[in-house]
N, C-alpha and C positions, 0 to 999 in steps of 0.2 A: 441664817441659823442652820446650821448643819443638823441632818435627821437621823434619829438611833435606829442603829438596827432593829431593834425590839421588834418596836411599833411601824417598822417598813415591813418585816419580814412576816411580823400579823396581818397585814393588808392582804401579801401575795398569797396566805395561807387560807384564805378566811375565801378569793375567789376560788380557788379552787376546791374546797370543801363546797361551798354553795352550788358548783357544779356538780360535785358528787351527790349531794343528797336530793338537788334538783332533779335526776334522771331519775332516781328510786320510782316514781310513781310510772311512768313510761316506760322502765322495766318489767314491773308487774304488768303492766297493759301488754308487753311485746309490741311497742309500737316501734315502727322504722328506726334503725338506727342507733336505737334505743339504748342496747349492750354495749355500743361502741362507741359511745358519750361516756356511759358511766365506767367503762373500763379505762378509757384515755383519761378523764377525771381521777381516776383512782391509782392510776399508773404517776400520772405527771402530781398527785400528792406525795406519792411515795418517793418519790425522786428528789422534789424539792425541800424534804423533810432529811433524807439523805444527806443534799448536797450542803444544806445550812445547820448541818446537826450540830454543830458547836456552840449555836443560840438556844439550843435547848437542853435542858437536865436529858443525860447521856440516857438513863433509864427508859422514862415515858417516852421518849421517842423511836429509841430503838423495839420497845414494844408495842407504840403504834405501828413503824415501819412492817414490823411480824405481820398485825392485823390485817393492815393493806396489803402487802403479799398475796396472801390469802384470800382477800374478795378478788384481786386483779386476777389470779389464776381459773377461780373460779370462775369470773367471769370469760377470762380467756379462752376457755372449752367452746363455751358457746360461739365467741364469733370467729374464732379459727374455722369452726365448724359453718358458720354465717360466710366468712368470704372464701373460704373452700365450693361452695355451693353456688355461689351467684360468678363464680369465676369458670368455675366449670360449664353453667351453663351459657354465658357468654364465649366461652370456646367453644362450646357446641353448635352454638350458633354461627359460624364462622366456616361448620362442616356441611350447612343443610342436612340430606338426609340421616340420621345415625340412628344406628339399632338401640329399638326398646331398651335390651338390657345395656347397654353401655351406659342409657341416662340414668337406669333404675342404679346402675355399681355407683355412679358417679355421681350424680343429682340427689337421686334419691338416698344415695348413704348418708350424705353430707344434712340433709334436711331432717332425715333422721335424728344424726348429734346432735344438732342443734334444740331438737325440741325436748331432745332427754336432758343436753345443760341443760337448756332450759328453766324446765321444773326443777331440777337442781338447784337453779340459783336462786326460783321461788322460795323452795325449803330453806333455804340457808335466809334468804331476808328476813323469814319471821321466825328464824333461830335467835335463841339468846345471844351467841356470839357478834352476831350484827348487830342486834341491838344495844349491845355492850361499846362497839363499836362507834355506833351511829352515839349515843351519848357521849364519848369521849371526842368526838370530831363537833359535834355540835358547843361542846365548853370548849376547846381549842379553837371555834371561829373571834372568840372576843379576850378568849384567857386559855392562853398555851401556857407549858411548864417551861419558862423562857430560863438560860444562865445570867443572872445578873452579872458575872462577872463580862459579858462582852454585847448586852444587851443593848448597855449605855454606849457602847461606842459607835462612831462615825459610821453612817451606814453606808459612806460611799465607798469608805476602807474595807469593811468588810464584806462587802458582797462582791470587790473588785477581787478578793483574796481568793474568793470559793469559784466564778470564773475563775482566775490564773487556775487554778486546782485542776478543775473537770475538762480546759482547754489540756491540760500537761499530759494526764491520764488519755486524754484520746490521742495525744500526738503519740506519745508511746506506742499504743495501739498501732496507730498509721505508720509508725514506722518499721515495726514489724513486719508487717504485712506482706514488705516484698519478696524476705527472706524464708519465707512461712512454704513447709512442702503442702505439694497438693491435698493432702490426706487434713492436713490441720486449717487449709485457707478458710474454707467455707465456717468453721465457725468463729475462725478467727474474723471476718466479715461481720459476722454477726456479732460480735463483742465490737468490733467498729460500730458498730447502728443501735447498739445499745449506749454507747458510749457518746454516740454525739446525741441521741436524745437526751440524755442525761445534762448536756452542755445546751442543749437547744432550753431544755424548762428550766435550770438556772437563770438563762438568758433572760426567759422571760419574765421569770419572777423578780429579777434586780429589772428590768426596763426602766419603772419609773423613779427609781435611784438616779440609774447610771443613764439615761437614755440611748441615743441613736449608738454606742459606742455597745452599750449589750444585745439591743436590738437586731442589728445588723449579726453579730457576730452570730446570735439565735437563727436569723435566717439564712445564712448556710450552714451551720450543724443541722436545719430541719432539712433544708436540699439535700443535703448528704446521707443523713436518717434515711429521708424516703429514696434515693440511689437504691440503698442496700436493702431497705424493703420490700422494692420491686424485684429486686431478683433474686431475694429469699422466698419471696410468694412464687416466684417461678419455677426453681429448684426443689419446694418442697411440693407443689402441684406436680411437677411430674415425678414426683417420687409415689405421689398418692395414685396417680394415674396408672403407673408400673404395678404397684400395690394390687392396685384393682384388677385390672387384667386375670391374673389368677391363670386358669386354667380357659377363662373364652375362648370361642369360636370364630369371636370377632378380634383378632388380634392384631392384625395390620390397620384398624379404625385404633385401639390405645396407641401402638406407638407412631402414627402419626400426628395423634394427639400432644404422646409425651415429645416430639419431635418439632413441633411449635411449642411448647414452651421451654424445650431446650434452647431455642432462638429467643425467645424473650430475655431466658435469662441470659443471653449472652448483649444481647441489646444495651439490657440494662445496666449490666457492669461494666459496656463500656464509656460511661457518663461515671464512674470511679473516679479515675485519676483528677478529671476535673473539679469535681465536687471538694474532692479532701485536699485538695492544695493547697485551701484556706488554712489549716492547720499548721503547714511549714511554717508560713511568716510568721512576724513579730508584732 
């Protein structure tokens, strides 16, 4: 007996809602980690909410989508500012000696942001808008605003239809890319690595649909994701490191700095062409 979308697409929605509201309490703690559960949980709602928006009443969806925006940004402050900071000091450590002030521009700025999100995103959890939120996510884990009109159908069809979709959309992308001038590559990259995570949590929300055939496909758009992750975090590290510098005394310790992770980032993009290959075929 063949399974409706509905009640597949409720399943895939209901894990990842239960990761989002499961971190809540581990946020307020600040415990390890913490932000970067409930951001990748609220990220990869948003997406899949996205990518299957056709099963749902166009409205309440697309005004969840808003909501979720919204905490993921939020939350996003903070751990940019979170692997800014434990990256920096893992490069530092790589230097041995470095002057006070370079950790204070570099460590210490970074630990700063982080604790100002922070409380930021304490005040926003016990804001109305969250909890507006948190109710509307918590009635979508058993009764979403689904379209009857394609709720009832085939769920192998249709979650096969929304991959083909989000695989099309990044081939596009990747096929750009070669033609792309310097000036426009780097965020055109990153609209790649937006674009196959987008194909990677499709993937995984049809998995027990469609199996090994979405699966698979999931784990190299996430290979490829993190390609271009690694050397987004490189490129904008040493752009934060240049940042920093300013006017120091200590200026040959930044740009040998920014000069290893100029080589990271180049490390990294060259694991590129491999990674997105996938995308050519058929």
């Amino acid at each position: 007996m063949a399974i409706e979308a509905g009640p597949a697409v409720v399943a895939a929605l209901r894990e990842d809602i239960d990761r989002l509201l499961a971190a809540e309490p581990d946020v307020r703690a600040d415990a390890e980690d913490s932000v970067h559960q409930m951001r990748v949980a609220t990220r990869r709602l948003r997406s899949v909410l996205r990518s299957y928006r056709k099963l749902f009443d166009s409205d309440a969806a697309a005004e969840t989508v808003t909501e979720l925006k919204w905490l993921a940004e939020l939350l996003g402050v903070a751990r940019d500012a979170e692997v800014r900071g434990e990256r920096f000091t893992k490069l530092l450590d790589g230097f041995g000696e470095v002057p006070t002030e370079v950790t204070r521009r570099l460590v210490g700025a970074a630990d700063d942001a982080y604790a100002q999100a922070h409380e930021e995103i304490l005040t926003a959890l016990d804001g109305k808008r969250y909890a507006a939120l948190r109710e509307v996510l918590t009635t979508w884990r058993t009764d979403p605003p689904l379209d009857d009109s394609l709720a009832g159908d085939d769920a192998d069809d249709v979650f096969a239809r929304v991959l083909g979709r989000d695989r099309k959309r990044l081939r596009k992308l990747v096929f750009a890319e070669p033609t792309a001038t310097p000036a426009d590559r780097v965020e055109l990259l990153h609209d790649i690595r937006k674009g196959a995570k987008r194909l990677r949590y499709s993937c995984e929300a049809a998995g027990e649909v469609l199996g090994t055939d979405a699966t698979e496909l999931g784990t190299r758009a996430k290979r490829l994701q993190s390609v271009l992750g690694d050397h987004r975090d490189a490129v904008e590290s040493r752009e934060a490191i240049l940042a920093a510098a300013g006017d120091s005394t200590d200026a040959t310790v930044y740009e040998l700095l920014a000069d290893t992770e100029e080589a990271a980032a180049g490390r990294a993009i060259a694991g590129y062409p491999a990674a997105a290959a996938f995308i050519s075929t058929d």
